[in-house]
N, CA, C and O atoms as a DFTB+ gen file, in Angstrom:
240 C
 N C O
     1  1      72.777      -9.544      -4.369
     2  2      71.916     -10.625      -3.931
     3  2      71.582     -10.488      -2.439
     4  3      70.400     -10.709      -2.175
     5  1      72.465     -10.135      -1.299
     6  2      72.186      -9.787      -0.274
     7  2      71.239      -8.973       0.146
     8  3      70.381      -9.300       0.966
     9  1      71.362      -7.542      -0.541
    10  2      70.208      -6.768      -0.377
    11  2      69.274      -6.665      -0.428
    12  3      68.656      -5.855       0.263
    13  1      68.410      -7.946      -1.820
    14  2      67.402      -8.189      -1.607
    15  2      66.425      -9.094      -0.276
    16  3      65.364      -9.143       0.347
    17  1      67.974      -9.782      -0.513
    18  2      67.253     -11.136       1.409
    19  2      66.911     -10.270       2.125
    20  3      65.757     -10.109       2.521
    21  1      68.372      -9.217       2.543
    22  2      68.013      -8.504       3.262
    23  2      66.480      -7.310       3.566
    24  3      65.877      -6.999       4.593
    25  1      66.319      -6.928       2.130
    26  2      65.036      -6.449       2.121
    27  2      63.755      -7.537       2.260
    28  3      62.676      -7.244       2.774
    29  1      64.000      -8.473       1.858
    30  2      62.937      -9.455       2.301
    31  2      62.917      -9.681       3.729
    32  3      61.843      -9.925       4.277
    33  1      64.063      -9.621       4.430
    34  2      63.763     -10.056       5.788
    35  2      63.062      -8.782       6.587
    36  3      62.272      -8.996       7.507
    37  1      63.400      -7.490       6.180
    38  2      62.946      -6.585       6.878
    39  2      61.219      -6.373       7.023
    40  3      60.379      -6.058       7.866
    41  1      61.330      -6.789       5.553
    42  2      59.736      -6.684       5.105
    43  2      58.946      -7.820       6.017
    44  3      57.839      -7.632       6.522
    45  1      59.506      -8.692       6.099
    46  2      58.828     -10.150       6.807
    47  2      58.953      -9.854       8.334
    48  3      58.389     -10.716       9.008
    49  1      59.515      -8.911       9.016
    50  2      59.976      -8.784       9.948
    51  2      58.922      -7.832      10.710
    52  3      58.389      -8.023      11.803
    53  1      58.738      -6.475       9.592
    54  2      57.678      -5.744       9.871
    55  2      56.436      -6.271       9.872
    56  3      55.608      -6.264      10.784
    57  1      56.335      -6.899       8.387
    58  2      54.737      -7.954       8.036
    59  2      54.454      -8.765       9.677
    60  3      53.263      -8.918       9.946
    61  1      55.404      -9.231      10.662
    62  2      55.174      -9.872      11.778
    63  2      54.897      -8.770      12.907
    64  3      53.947      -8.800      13.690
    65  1      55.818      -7.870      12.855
    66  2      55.221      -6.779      13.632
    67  2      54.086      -6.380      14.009
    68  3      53.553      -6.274      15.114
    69  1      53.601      -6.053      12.397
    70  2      51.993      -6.167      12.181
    71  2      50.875      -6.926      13.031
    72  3      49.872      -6.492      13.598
    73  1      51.257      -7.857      12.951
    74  2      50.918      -8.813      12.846
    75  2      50.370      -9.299      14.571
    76  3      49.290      -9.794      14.894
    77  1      51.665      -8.907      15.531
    78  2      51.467      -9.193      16.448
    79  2      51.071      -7.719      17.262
    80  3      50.717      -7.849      18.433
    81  1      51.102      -6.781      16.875
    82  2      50.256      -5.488      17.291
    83  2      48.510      -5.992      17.069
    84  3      47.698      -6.170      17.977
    85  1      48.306      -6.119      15.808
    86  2      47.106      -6.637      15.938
    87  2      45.933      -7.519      16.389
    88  3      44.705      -7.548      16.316
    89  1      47.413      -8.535      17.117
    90  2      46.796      -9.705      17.877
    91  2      46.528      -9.102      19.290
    92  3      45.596      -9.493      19.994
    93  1      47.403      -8.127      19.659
    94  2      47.532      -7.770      20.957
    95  2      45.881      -6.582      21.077
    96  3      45.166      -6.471      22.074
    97  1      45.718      -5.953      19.892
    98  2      44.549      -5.050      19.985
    99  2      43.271      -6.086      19.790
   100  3      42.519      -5.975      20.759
   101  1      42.895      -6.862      19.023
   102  2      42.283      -8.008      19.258
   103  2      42.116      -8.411      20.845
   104  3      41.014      -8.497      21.387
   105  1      43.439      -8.659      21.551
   106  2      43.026      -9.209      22.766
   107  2      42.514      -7.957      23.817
   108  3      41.795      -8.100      24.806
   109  1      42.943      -7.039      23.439
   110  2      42.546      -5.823      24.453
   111  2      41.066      -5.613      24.253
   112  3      40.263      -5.321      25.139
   113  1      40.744      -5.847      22.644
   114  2      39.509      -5.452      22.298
   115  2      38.525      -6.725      23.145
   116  3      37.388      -6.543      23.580
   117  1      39.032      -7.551      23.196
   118  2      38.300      -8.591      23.611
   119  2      37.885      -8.740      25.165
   120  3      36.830      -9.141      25.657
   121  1      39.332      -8.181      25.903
   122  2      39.224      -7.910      27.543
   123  2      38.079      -6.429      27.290
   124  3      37.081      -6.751      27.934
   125  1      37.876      -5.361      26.813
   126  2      37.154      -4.497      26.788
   127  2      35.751      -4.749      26.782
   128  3      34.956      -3.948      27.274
   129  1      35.391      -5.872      26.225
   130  2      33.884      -6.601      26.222
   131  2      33.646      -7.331      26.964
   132  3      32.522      -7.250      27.459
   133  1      34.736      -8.624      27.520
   134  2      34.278      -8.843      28.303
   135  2      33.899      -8.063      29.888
   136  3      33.135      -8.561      30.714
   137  1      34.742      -6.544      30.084
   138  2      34.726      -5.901      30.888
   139  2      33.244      -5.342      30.740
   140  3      32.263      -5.689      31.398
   141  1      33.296      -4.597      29.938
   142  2      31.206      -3.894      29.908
   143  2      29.952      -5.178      29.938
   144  3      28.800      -5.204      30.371
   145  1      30.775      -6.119      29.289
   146  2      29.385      -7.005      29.858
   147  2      29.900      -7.658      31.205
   148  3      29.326      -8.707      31.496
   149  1      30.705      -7.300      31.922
   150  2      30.670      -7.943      33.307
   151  2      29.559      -6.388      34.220
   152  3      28.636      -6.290      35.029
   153  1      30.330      -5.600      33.508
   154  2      29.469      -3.861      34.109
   155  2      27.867      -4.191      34.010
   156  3      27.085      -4.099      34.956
   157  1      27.467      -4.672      32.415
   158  2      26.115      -4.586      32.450
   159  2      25.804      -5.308      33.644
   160  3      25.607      -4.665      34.675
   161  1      25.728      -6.635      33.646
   162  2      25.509      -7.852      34.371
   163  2      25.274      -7.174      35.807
   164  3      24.168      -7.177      36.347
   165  1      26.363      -6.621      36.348
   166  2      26.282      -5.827      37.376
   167  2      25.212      -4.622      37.950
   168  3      24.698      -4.410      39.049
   169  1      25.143      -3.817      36.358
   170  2      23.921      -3.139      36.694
   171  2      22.190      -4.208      36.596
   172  3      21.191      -4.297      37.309
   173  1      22.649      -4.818      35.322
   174  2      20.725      -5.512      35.863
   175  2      20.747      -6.272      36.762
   176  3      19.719      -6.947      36.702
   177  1      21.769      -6.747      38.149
   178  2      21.475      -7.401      39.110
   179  2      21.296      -6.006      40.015
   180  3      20.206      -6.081      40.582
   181  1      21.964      -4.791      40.341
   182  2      21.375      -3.775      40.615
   183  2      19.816      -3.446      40.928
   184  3      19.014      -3.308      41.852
   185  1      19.926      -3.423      39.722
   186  2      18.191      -2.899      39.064
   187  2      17.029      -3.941      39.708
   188  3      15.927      -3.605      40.143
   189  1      17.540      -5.176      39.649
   190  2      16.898      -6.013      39.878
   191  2      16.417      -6.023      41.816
   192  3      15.369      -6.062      42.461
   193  1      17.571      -5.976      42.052
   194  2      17.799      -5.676      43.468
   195  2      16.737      -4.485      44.065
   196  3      16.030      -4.568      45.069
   197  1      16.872      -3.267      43.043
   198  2      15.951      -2.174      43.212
   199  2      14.341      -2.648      43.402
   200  3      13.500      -2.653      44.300
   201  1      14.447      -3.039      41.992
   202  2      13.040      -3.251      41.909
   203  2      11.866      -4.461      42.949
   204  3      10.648      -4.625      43.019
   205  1      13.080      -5.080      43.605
   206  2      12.250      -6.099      44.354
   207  2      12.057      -5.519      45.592
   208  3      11.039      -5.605      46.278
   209  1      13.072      -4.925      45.849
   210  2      12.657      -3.653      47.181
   211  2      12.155      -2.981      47.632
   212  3      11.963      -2.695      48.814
   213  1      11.699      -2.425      46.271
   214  2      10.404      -1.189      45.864
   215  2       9.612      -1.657      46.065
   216  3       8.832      -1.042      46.792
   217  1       9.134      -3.234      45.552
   218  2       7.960      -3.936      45.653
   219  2       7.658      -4.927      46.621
   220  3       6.733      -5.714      46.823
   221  1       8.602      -4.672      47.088
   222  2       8.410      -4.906      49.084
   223  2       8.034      -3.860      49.641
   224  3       7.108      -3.921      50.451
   225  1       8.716      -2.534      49.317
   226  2       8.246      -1.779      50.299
   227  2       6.993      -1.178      49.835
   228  3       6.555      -0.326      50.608
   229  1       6.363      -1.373      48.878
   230  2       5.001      -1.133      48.588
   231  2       4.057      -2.003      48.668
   232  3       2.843      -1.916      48.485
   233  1       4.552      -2.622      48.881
   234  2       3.350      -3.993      49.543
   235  2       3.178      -4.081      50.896
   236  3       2.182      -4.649      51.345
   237  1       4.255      -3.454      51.823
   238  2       4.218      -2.622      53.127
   239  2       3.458      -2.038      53.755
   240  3       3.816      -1.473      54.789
């Protein structure tokens, strides 16, 4: 009778393992997006920056 608890607990133990690896790649996955859309953001204020410059200095 033990061995089975015992196999149940291992199993429930890993099943949580799981469980919280996946939460943790979830959150990484989630810091990873918000990271490239902070990058984009960064480049079209860039770009933006470019382009009003250009069209200053061609109106020059």
């Amino acid at each position: 009778m033990a061995i089975p608890t015992l196999r149940r607990l291992l199993r429930k133990n890993e099943l949580l393992h799981a469980v919280s690896e996946a939460g943790v790649k979830a959150i990484d996955l989630i810091y990873a997006e918000e990271s490239f859309a902070l990058e984009e953001n960064k480049i079209s204020i860039a770009m933006d920056i470019l382009v009003k410059k250009a069209s200053l200095s061609a109106t020059d």
